[in-house]
C-alpha positions as a Markdown table, in Angstrom:
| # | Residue | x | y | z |
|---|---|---|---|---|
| 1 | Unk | 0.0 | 0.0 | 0.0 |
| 2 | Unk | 1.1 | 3.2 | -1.1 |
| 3 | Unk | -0.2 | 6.9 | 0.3 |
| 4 | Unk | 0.3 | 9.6 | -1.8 |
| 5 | Unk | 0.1 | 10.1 | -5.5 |
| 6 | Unk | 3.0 | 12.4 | -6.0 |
| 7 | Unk | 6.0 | 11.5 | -8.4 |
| 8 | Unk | 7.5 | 8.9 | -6.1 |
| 9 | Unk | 4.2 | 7.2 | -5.1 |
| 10 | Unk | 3.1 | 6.9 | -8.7 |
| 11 | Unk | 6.2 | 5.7 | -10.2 |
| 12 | Unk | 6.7 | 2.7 | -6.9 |
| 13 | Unk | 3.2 | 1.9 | -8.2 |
| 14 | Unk | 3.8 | 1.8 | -11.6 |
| 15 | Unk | 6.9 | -0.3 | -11.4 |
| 16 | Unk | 5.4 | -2.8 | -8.5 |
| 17 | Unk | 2.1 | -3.4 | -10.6 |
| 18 | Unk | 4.4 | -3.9 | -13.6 |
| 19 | Unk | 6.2 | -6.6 | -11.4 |
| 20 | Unk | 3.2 | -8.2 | -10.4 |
| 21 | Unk | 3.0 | -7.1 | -6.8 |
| 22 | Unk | -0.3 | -6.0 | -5.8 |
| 23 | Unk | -1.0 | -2.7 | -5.0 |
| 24 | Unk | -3.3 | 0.2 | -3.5 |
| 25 | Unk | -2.0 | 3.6 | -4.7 |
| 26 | Unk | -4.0 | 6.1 | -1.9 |
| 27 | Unk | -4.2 | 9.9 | -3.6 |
| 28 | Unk | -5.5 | 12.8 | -0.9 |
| 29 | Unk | -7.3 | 14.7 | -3.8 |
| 30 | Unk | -10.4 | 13.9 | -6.5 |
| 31 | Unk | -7.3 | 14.8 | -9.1 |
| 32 | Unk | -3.9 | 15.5 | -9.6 |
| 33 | Unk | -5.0 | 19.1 | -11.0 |
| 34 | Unk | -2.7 | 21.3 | -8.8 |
| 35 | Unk | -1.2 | 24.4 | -10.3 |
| 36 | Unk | 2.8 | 25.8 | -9.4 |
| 37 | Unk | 3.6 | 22.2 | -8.8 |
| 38 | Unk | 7.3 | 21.3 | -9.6 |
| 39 | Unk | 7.1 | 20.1 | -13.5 |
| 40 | Unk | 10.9 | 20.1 | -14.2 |
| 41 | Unk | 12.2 | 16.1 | -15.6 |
| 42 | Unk | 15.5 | 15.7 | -16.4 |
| 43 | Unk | 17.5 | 13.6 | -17.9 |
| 44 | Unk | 18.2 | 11.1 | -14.8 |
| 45 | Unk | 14.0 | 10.8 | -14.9 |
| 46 | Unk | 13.6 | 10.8 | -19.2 |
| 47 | Unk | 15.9 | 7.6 | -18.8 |
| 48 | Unk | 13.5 | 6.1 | -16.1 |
| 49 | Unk | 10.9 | 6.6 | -18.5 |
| 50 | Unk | 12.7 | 5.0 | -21.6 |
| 51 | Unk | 13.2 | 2.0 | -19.7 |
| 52 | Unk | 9.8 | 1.8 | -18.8 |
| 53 | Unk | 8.4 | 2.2 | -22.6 |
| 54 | Unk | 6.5 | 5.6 | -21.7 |
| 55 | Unk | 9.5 | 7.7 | -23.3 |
| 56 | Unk | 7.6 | 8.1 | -26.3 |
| 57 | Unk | 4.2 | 8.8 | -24.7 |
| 58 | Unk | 6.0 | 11.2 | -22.6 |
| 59 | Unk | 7.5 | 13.2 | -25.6 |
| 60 | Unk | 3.8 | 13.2 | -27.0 |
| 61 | Unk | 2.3 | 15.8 | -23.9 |
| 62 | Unk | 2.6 | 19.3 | -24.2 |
| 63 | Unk | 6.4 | 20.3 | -23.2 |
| 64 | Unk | 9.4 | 22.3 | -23.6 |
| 65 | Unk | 12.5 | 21.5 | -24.1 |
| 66 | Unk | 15.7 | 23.2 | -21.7 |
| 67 | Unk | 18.7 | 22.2 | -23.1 |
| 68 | Unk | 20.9 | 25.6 | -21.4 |
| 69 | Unk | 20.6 | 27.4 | -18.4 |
| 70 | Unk | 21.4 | 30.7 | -17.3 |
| 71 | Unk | 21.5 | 33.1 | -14.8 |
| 72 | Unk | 20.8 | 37.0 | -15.7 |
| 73 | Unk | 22.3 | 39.9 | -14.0 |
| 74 | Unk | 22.2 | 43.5 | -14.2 |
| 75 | Unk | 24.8 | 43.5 | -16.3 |
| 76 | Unk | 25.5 | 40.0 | -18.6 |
| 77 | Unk | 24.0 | 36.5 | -19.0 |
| 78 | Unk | 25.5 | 34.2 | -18.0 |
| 79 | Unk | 25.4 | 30.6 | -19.2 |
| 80 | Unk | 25.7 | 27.8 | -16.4 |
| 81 | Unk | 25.3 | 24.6 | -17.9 |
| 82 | Unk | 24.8 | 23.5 | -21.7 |
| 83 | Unk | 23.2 | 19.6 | -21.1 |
| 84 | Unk | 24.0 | 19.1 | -25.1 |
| 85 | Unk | 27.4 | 17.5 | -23.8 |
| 86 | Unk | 25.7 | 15.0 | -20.9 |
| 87 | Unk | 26.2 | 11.9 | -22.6 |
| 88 | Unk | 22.5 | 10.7 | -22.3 |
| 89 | Unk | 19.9 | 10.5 | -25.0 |
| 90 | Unk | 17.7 | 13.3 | -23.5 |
| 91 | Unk | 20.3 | 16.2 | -22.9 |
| 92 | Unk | 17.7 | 18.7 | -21.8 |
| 93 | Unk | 15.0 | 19.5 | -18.8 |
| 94 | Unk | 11.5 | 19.0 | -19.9 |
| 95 | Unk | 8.7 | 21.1 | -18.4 |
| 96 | Unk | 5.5 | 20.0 | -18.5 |
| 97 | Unk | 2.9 | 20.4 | -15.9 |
| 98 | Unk | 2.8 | 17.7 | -13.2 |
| 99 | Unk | -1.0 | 16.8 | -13.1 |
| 100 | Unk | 0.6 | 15.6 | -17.0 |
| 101 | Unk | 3.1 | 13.1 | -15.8 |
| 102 | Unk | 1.2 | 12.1 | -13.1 |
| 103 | Unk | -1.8 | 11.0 | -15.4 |
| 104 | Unk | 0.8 | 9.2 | -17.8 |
| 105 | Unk | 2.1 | 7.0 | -15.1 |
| 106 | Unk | -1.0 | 6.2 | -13.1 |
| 107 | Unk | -2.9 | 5.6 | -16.9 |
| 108 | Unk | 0.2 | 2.9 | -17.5 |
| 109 | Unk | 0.2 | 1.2 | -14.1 |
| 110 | Unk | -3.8 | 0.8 | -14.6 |
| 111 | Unk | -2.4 | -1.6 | -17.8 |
| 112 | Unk | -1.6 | -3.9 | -14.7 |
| 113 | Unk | -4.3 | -5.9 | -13.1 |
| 114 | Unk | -2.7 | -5.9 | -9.6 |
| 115 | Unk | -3.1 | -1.8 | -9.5 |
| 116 | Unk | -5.7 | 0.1 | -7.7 |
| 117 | Unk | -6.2 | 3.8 | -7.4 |
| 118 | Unk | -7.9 | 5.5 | -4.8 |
| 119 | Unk | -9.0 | 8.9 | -5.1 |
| 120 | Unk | -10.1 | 11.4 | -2.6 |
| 121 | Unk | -8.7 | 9.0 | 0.0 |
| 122 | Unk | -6.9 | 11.2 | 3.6 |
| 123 | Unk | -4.9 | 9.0 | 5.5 |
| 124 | Unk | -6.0 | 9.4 | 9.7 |
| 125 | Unk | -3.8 | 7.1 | 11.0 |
| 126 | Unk | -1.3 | 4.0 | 10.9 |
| 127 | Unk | -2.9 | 0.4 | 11.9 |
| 128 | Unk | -0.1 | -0.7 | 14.1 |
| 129 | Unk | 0.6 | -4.7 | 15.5 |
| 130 | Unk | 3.0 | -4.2 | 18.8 |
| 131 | Unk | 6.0 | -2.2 | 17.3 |
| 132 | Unk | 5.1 | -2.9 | 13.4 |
| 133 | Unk | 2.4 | -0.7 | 10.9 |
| 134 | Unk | 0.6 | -2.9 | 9.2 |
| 135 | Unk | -1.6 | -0.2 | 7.1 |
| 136 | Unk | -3.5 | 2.5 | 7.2 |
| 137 | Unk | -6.4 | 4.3 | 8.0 |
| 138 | Unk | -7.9 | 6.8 | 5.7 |
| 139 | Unk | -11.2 | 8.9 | 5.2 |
| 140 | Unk | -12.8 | 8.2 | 1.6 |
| 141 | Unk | -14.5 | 12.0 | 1.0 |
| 142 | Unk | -15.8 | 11.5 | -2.5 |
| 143 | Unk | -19.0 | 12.6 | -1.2 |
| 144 | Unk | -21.0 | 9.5 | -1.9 |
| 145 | Unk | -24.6 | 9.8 | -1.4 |
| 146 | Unk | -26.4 | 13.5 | -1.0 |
| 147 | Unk | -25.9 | 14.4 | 2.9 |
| 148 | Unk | -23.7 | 11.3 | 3.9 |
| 149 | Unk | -20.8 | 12.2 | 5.6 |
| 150 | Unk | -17.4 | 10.5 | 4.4 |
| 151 | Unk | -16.6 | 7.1 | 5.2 |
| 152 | Unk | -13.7 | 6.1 | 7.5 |
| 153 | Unk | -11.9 | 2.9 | 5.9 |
| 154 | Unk | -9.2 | 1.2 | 6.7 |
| 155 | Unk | -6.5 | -1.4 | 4.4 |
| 156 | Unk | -4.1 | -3.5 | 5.8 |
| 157 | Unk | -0.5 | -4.5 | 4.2 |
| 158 | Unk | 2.1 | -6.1 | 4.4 |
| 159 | Unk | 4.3 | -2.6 | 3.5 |
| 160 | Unk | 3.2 | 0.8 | 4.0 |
| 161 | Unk | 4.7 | 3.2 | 1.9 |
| 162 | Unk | 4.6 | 7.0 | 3.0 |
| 163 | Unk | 5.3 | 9.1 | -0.3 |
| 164 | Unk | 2.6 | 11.8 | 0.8 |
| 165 | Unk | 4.7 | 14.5 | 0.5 |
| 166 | Unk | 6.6 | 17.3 | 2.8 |
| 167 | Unk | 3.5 | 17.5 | 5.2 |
| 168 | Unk | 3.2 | 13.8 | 5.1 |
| 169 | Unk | 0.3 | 12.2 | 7.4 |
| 170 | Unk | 1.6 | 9.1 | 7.5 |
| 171 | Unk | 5.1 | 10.2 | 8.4 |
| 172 | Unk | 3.5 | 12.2 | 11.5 |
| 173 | Unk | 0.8 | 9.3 | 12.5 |
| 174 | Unk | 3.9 | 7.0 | 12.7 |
| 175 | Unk | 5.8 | 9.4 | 15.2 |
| 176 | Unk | 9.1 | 10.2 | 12.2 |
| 177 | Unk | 10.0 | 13.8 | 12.6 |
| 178 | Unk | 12.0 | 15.0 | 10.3 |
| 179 | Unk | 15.6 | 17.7 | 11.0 |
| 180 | Unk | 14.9 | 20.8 | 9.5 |
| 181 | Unk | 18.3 | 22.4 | 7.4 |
| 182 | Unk | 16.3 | 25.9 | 7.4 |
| 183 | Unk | 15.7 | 28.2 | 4.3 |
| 184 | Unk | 16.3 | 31.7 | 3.9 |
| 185 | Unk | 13.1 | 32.2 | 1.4 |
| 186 | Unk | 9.7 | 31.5 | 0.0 |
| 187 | Unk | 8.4 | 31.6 | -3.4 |
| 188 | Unk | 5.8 | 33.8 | -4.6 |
| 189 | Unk | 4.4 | 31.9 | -8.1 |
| 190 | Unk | 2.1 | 33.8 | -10.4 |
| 191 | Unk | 2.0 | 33.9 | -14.3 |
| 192 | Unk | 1.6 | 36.7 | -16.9 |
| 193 | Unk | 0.7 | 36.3 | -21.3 |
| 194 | Unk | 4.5 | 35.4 | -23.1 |
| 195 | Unk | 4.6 | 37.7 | -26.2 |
| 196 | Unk | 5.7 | 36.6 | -29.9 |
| 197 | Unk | 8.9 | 38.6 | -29.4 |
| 198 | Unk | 9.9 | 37.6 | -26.1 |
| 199 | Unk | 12.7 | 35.5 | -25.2 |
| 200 | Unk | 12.5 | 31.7 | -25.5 |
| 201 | Unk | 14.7 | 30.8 | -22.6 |
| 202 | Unk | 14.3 | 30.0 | -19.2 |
| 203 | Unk | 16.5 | 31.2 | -16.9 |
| 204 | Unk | 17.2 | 33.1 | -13.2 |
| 205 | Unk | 17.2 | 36.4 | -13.0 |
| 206 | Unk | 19.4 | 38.1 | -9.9 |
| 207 | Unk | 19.3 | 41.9 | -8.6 |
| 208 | Unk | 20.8 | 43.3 | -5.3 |
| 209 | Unk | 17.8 | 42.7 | -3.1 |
| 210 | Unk | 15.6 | 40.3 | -5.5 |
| 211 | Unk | 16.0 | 36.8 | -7.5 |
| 212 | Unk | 13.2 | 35.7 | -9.7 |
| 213 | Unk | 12.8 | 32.2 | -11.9 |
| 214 | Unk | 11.2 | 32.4 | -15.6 |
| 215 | Unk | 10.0 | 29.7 | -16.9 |
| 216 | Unk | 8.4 | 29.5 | -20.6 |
| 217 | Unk | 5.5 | 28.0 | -21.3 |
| 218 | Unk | 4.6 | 28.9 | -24.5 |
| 219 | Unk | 2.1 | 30.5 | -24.0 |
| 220 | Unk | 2.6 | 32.0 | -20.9 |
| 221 | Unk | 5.4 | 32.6 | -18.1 |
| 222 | Unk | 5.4 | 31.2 | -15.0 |
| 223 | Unk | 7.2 | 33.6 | -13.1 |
| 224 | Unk | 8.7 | 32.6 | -9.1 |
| 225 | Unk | 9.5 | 35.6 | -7.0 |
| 226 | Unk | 11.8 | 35.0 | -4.4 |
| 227 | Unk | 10.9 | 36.8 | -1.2 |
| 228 | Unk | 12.5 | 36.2 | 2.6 |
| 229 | Unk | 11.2 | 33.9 | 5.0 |
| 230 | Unk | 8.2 | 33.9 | 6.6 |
| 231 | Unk | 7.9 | 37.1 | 4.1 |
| 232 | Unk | 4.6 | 36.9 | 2.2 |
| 233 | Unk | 2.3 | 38.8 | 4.6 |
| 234 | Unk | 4.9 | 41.8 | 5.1 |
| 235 | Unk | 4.6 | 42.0 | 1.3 |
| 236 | Unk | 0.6 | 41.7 | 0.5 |
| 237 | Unk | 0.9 | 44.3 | 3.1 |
| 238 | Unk | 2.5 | 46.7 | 1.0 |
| 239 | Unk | -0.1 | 46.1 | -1.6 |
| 240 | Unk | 0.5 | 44.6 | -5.4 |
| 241 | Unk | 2.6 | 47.5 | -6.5 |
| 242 | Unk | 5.3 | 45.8 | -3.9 |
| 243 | Unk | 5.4 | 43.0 | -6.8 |
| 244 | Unk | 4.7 | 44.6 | -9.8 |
| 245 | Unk | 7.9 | 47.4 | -9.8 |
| 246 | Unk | 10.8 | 44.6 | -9.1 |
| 247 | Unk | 9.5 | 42.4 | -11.8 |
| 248 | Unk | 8.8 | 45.1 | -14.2 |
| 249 | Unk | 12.2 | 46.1 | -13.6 |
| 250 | Unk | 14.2 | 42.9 | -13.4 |
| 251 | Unk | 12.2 | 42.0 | -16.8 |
| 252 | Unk | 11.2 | 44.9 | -18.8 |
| 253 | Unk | 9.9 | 42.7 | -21.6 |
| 254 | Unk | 6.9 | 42.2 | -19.2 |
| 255 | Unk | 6.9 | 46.1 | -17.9 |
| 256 | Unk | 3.3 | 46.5 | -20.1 |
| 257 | Unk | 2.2 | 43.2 | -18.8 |
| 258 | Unk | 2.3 | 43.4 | -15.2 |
| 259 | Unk | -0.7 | 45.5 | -14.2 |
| 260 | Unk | -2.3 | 41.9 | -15.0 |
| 261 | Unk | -1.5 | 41.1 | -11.9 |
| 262 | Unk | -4.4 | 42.4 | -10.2 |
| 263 | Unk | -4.2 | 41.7 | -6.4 |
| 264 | Unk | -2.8 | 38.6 | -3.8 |
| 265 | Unk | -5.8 | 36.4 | -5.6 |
| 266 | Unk | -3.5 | 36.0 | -8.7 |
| 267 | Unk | -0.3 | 34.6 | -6.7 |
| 268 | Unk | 0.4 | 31.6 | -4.9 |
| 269 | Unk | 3.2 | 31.0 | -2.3 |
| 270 | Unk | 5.5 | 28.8 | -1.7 |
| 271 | Unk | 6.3 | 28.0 | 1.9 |
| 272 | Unk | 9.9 | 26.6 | 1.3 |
| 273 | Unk | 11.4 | 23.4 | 3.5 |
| 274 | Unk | 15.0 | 21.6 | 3.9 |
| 275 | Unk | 14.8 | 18.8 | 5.8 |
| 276 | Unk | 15.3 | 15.1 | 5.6 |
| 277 | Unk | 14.7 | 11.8 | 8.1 |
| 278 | Unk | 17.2 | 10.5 | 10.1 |
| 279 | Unk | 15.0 | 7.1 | 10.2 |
| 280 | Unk | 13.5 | 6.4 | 7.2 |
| 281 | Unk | 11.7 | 3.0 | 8.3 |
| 282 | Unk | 9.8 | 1.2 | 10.6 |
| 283 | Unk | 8.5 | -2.2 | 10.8 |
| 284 | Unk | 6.2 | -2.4 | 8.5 |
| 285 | Unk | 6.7 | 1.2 | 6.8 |
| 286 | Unk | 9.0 | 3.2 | 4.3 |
| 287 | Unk | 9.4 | 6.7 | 4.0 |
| 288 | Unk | 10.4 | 8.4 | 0.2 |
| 289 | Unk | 10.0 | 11.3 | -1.6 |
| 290 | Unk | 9.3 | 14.6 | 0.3 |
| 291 | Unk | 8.2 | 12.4 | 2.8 |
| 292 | Unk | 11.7 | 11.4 | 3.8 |
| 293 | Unk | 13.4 | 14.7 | 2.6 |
| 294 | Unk | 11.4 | 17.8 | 1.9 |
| 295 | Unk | 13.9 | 19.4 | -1.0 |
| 296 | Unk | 14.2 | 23.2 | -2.2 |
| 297 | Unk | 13.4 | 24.4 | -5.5 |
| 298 | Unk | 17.0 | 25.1 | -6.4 |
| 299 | Unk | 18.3 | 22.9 | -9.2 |
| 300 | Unk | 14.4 | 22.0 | -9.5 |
| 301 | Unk | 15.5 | 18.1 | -8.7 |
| 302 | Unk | 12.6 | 17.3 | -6.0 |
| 303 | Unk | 10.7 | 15.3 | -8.9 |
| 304 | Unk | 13.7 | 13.9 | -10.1 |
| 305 | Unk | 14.6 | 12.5 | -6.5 |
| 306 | Unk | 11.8 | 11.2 | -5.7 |
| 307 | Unk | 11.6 | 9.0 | -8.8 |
| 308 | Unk | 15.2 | 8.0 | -8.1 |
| 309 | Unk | 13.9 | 6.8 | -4.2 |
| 310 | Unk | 11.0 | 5.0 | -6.3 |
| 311 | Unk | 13.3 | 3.5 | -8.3 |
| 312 | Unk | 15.8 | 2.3 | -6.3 |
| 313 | Unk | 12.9 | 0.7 | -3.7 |
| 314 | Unk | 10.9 | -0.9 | -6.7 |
| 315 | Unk | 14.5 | -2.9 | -7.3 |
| 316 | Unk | 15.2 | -4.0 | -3.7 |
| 317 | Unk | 11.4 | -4.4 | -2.7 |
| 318 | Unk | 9.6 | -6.3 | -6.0 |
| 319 | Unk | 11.4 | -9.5 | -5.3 |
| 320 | Unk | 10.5 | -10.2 | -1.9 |
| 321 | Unk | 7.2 | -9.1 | -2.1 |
| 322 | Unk | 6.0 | -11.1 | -4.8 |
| 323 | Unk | 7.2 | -13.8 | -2.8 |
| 324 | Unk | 5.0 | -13.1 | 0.3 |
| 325 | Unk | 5.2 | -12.8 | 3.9 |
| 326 | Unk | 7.7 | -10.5 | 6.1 |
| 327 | Unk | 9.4 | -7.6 | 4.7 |
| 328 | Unk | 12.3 | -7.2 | 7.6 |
| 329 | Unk | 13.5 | -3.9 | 8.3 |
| 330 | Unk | 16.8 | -4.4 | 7.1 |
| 331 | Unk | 15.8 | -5.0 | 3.8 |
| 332 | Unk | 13.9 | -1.3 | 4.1 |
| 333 | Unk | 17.0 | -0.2 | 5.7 |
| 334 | Unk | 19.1 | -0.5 | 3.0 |
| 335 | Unk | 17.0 | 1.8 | 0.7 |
| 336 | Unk | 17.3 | 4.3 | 3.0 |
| 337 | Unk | 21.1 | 3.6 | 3.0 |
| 338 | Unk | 21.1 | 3.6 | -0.7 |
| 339 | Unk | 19.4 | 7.2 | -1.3 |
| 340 | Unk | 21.0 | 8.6 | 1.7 |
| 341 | Unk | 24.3 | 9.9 | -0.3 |
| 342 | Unk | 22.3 | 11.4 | -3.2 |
| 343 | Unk | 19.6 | 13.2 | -0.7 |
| 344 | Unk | 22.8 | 14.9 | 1.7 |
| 345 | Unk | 25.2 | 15.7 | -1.1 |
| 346 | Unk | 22.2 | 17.7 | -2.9 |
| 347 | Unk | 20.4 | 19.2 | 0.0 |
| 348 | Unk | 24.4 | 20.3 | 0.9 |
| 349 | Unk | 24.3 | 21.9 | -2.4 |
| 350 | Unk | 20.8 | 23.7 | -1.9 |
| 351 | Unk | 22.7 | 24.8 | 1.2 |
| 352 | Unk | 25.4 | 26.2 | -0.5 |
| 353 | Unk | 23.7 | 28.1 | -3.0 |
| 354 | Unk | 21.0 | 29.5 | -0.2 |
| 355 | Unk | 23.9 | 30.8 | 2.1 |
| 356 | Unk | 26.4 | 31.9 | -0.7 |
| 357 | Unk | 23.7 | 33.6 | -3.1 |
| 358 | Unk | 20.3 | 33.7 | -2.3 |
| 359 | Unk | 20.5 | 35.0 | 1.4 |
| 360 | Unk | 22.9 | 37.4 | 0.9 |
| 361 | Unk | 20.9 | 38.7 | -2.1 |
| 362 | Unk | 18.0 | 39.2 | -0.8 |
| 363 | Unk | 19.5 | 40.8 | 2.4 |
| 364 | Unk | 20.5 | 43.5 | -0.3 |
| 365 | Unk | 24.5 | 42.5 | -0.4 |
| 366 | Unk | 25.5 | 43.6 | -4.0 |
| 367 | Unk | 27.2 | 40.9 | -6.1 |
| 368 | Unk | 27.4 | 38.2 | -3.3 |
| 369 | Unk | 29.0 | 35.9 | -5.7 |
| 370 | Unk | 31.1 | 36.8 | -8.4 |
| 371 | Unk | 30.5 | 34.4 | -11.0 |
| 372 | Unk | 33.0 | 33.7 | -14.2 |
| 373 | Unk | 31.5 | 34.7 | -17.5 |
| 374 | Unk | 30.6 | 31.1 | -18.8 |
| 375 | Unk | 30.3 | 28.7 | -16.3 |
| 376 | Unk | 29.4 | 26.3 | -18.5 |
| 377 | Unk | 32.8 | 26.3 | -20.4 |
| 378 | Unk | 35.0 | 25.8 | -17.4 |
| 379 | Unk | 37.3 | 23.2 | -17.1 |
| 380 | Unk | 36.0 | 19.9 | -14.5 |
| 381 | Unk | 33.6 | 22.8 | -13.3 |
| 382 | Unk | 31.2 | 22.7 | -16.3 |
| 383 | Unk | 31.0 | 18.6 | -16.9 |
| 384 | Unk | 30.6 | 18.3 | -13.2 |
| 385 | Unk | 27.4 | 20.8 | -12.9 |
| 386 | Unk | 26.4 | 19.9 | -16.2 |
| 387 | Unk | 26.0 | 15.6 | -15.1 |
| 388 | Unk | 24.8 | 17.0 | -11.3 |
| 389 | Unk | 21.6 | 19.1 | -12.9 |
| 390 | Unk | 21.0 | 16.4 | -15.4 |
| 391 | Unk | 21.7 | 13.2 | -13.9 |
| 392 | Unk | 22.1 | 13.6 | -10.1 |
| 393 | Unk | 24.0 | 12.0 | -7.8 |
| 394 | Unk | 23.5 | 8.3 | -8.4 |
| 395 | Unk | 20.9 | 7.6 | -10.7 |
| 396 | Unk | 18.8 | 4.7 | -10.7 |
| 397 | Unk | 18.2 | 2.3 | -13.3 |
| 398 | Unk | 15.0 | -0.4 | -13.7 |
| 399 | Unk | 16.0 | -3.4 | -12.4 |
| 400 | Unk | 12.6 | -5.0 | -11.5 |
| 401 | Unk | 10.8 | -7.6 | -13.4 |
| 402 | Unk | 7.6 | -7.3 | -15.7 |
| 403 | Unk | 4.7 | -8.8 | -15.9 |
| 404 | Unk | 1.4 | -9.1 | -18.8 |
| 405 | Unk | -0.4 | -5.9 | -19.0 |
| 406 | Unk | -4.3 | -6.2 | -19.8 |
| 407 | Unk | -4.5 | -7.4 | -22.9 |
């Protein structure tokens, strides 16, 4: 059994089903239809897909292609990493909305008779036996009849798989607390039109005092202002106009567009988290995604991790499961020890880059990092960034068996 219908939940499911293990996929909403989700797949993910036969269906949704990234100052552009040289056969980051991918995956592991879906199902609890969770329960609030209030249900198993995300349910009902690392922002996401004549790339844009992500979308930009912690009610208090100047001025191209932004109703926030389990297991229960380690936006790899813990459990877990009875804890232990390195050498990076750039930028400190003109033609510098946006530390290949699909 499986809670949460995020990247990691879906893709355990998918590749569990496609072994032959049963399982319950539990999803907290009617849909996956969330806006300012993260929607960024790179390479590391792309290869996931190819080996699961959805690369082509993938390529078919709406997307856009990333192949370079950059950061803009006041003064230059400067290019950070060119993917074109990774080595893999999807050098770019694709961006396509998340209720997309999520559909894609879920629509395959439905090809599997052993995969069930539940919608519109909140996890209340853990069903424990002595020191061990054998399942959960879980309120089913698709409304039923007229006037009926939701059911409680319940489902045993012999695992329980928390991948339900940062604020995780399942992770608090089973007593797991994660450390929190601390971050120095929030993001403030809205969108405005995207113009014939403006630029195609995507890129971050930095100013003494402000840092903003553009991301294209054809036909629109999806725009994430970067404010201070805890920020967000300091700056609807200052009214609209507190938004509208930087980015008119940190993007002039959009200077006639901004007054679109009408009030606070048009922009959603953020709450950033950096944090990760020191435990990710108990008897019974596995922690991944979010749910293990919430990650920042920076790099935009939280998808990408998750799918890598998915991964990496699907080809330690598929075996013993199909063979029934216990799962010991050691085996769930060595997941955790598995996706450990990857999780603390990236979050040490988001670290990095939040102390060394982002704080000091938005505490007003001009230039807090003076960076060369082309990053992405250094020597060792620009192969390593290049493989650790792209690929990550440690990707994970399919290892797990398959079984018939409906025919």
């Amino acid at each position: 059994m499986i809670a949460g219908g995020g990247p990691a939940g879906a893709v355990l499911a998918l590749l569990l089903a496609r072994s032959g293990v049963p399982v319950t996929l539990l999803e907290k909403h009617a849909d996956f239809l969330r806006d300012f989700r993260g929607d960024t797949i790179h390479p590391s993910t792309l290869e996931v897909l190819d080996e699961l036969g959805l690369a082509g269906e993938f390529h078919r949704l709406p997307h856009r292609k990333a192949h370079r990234m950059s950061i803009r100052t006041d003064d230059a552009e400067i290019p950070l990493a060119d993917l074109s040289g990774l080595g893999s056969r999807y050098p770019y980051i694709a961006f396509v909305p998340q209720w997309d991918f999520l559909n894609l995956v879920t629509t395959a592991a439905a090809r599997y008779p052993g995969f069930r879906l539940v919608m519109n199902a909140e996890v209340t609890g853990v069903i424990r036996e002595g020191d061990a969770v054998r399942g959960v329960r879980y309120r089913d609030t698709s409304g039923g009849a007229p006037g009926h209030a939701p059911q409680e249900r319940e489902i045993r198993a012999a695992l329980t798989v928390a991948a339900d995300g940062r604020h995780s349910d399942v992770r608090r009902a089973a007593g797991l607390v994660p450390v929190e690392h601390g971050a120095p922002m929030d993001v403030a996401w809205f969108r405005l039109p995207r113009e014939p004549g403006d630029t195609g790339e995507t890129f971050l844009r930095v100013s003494t005092g402000h840092l903003m992500v553009a991301i294209n979308r054809e036909s629109y930009w999806q725009l994430a202002y970067v404010i201070p912690k805890g920020g967000f009610e300091a700056l609807k208090g200052r009214g609209v106009e507190a938004l509208r100047e930087p980015v008119a001025r940190m993007l002039p191209f959009l200077g006639d567009r901004v007054r679109l932004i009408e009030d606070f109703g048009d922009v959603s926030v953020l709450s950033v988290a950096l944090n990760r389990l020191r435990r990710w297991h108990r008897p019974g229960l596995l922690v991944i995604g979010d749910a293990a380690h919430a990650m920042s936006p920076i790099f935009g790899v939280g998808i990408n991790l998750a799918v890598q813990d998915a991964v990496a459990a699907a080809n330690l877990l598929a075996g013993p499961l199909l063979a029934g009875g216990e799962i010991p804890e050691s085996l769930l232990a060595r997941v955790q020890r598995r996706r450990t390195p990857p999780t603390v050498i990236t979050q040490f990076a988001q670290r990095v880059v939040q102390n060394r750039l982002i704080r000091p930028t938005l505490r007003g400190v001009a230039e807090p990092v003076r960076f060369p003109r082309d990053v992405s033609r250094l020597p060792v510098v620009a192969p390593l960034v290049r493989r650790f946006i792209g690929l990550g530390v440690r990707p994970e290949h399919v290892r797990t068996p398959v079984t018939a699909a409906h025919p």
